[in-house]
MDAnalysis code that builds the backbone (N, CA, C; Angstrom):
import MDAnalysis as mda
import numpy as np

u = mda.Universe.empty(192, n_residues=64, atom_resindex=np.repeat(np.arange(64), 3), trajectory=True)
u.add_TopologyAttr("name", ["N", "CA", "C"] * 64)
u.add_TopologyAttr("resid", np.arange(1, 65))
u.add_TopologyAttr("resname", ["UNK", "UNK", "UNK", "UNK", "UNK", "UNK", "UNK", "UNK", "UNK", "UNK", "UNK", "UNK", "UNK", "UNK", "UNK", "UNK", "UNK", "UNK", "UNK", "UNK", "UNK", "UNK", "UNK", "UNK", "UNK", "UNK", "UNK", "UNK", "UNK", "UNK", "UNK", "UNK", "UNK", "UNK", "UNK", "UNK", "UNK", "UNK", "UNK", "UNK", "UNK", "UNK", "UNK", "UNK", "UNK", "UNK", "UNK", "UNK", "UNK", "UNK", "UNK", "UNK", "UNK", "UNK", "UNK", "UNK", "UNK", "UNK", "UNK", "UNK", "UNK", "UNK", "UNK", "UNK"])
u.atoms.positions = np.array([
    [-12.656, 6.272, 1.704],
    [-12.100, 7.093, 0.635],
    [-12.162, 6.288, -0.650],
    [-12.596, 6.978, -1.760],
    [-12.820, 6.065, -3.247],
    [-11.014, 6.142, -3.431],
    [-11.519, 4.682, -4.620],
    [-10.115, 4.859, -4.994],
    [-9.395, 5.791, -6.260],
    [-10.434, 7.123, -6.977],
    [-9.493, 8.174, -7.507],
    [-9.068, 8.898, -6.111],
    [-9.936, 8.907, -5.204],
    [-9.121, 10.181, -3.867],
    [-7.993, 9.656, -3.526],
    [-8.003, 8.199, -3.321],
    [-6.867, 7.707, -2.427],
    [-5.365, 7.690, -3.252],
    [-5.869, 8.044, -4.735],
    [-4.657, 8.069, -5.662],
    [-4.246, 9.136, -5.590],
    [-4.741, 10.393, -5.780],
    [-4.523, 11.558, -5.285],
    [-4.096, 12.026, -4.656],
    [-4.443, 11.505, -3.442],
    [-3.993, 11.844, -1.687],
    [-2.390, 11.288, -1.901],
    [-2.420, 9.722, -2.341],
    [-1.076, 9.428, -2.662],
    [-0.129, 10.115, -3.510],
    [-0.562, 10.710, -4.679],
    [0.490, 11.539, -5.448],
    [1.013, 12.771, -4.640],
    [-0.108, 13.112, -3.616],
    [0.331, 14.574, -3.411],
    [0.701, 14.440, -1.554],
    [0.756, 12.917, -1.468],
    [1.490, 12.714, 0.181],
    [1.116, 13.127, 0.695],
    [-0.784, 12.987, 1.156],
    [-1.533, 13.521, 1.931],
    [-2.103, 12.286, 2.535],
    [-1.358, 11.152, 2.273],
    [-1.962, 10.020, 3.329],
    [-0.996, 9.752, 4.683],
    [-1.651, 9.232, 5.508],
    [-1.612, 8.971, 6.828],
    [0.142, 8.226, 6.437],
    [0.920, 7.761, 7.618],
    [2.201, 7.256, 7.446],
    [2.030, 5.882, 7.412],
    [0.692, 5.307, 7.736],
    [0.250, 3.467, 7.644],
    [0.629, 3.339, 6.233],
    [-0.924, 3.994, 5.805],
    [-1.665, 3.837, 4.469],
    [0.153, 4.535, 3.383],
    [0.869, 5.517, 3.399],
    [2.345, 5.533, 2.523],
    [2.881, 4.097, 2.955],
    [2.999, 3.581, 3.976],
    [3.668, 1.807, 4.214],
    [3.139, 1.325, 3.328],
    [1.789, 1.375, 3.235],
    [1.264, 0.326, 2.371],
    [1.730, 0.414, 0.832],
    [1.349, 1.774, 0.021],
    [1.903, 1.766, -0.778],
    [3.495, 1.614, -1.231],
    [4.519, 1.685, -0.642],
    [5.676, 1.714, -0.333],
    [5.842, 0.245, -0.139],
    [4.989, -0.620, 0.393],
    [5.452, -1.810, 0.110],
    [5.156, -2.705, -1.370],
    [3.782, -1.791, -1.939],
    [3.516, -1.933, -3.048],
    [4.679, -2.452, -3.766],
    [5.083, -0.881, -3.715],
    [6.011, -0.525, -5.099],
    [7.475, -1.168, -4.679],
    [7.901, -1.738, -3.826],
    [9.476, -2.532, -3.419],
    [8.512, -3.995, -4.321],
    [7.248, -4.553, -3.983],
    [7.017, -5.703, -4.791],
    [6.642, -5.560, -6.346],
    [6.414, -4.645, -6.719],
    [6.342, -4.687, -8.131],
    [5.066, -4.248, -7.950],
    [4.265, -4.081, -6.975],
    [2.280, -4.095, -7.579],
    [2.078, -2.748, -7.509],
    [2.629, -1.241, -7.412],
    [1.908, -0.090, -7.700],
    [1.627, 0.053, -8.436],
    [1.827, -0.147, -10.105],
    [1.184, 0.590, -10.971],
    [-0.069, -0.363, -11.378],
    [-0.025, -1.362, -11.263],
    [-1.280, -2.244, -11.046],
    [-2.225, -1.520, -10.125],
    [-1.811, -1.254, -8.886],
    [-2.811, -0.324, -7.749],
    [-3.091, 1.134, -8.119],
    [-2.506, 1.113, -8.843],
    [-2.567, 2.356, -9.259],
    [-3.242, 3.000, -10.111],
    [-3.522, 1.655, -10.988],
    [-4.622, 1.814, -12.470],
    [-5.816, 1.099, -11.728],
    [-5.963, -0.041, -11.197],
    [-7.384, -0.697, -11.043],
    [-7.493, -1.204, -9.497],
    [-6.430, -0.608, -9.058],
    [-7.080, -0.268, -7.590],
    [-6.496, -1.465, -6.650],
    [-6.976, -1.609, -5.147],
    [-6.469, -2.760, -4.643],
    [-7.152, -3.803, -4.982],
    [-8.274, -3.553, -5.434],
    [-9.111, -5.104, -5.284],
    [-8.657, -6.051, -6.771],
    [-7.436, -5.099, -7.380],
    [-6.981, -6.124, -8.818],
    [-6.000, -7.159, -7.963],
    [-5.427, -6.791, -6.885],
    [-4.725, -7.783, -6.526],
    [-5.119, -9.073, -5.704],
    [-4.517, -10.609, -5.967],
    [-4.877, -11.510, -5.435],
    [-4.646, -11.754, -3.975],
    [-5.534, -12.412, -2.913],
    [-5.589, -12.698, -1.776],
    [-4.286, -12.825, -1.080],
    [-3.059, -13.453, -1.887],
    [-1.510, -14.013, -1.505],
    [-1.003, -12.661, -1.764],
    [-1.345, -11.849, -2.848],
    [-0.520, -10.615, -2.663],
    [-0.855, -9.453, -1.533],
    [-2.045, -9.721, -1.266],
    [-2.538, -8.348, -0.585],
    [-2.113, -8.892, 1.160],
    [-1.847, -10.042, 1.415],
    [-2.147, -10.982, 2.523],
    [0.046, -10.582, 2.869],
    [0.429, -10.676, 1.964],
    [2.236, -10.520, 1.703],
    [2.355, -9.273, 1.938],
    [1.433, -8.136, 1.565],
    [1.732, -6.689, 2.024],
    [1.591, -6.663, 3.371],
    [0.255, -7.204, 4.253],
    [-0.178, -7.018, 5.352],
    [0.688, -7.543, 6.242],
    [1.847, -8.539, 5.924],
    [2.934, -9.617, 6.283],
    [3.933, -8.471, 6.818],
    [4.257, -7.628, 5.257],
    [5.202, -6.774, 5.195],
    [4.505, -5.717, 6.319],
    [3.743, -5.092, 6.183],
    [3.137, -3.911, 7.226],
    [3.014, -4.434, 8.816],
    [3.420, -5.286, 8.742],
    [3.284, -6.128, 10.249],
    [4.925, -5.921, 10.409],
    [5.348, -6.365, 10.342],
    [7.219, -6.592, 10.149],
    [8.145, -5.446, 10.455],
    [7.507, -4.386, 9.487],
    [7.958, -3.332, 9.552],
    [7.546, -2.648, 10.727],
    [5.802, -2.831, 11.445],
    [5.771, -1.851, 12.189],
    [6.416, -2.367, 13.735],
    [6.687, -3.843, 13.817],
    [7.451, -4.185, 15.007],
    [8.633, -3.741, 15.283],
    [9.403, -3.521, 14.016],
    [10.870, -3.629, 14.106],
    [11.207, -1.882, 14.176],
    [10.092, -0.762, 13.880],
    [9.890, 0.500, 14.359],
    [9.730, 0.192, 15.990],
    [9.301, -0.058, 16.037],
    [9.056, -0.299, 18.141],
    [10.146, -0.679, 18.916],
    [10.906, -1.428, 18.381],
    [12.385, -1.894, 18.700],
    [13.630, -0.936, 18.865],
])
């Protein structure tokens, strides 16, 4: 999916419940509107690596 669809899909909450984690962890760290204007690849390796941290964390402690 390009990233105008995937912005889209996000405004209008037509993404999968992963891919809303992801953004949702975005925006608790401060980086959505950064992702939001120039996409994921504006963010650095430590930030995108800290979401995947967060999306890990969260989906264990759902299983619990």
């Amino acid at each position: 999916m390009g990233k105008d669809k995937e912005i889209e899909a996000y405004l209008n909450h037509e993404l999968s419940a992963e891919e809303m984690l992801k953004y949702e962890i975005a925006q608790e760290m401060g980086l959505l509107d950064r992702v939001l204007n120039n996409g994921w690849k504006s963010l650095s390796a430590k930030e995108t690596g800290r979401i995947g941290g967060l999306i890990t964390r969260k989906k264990r402690a759902l299983k619990e």
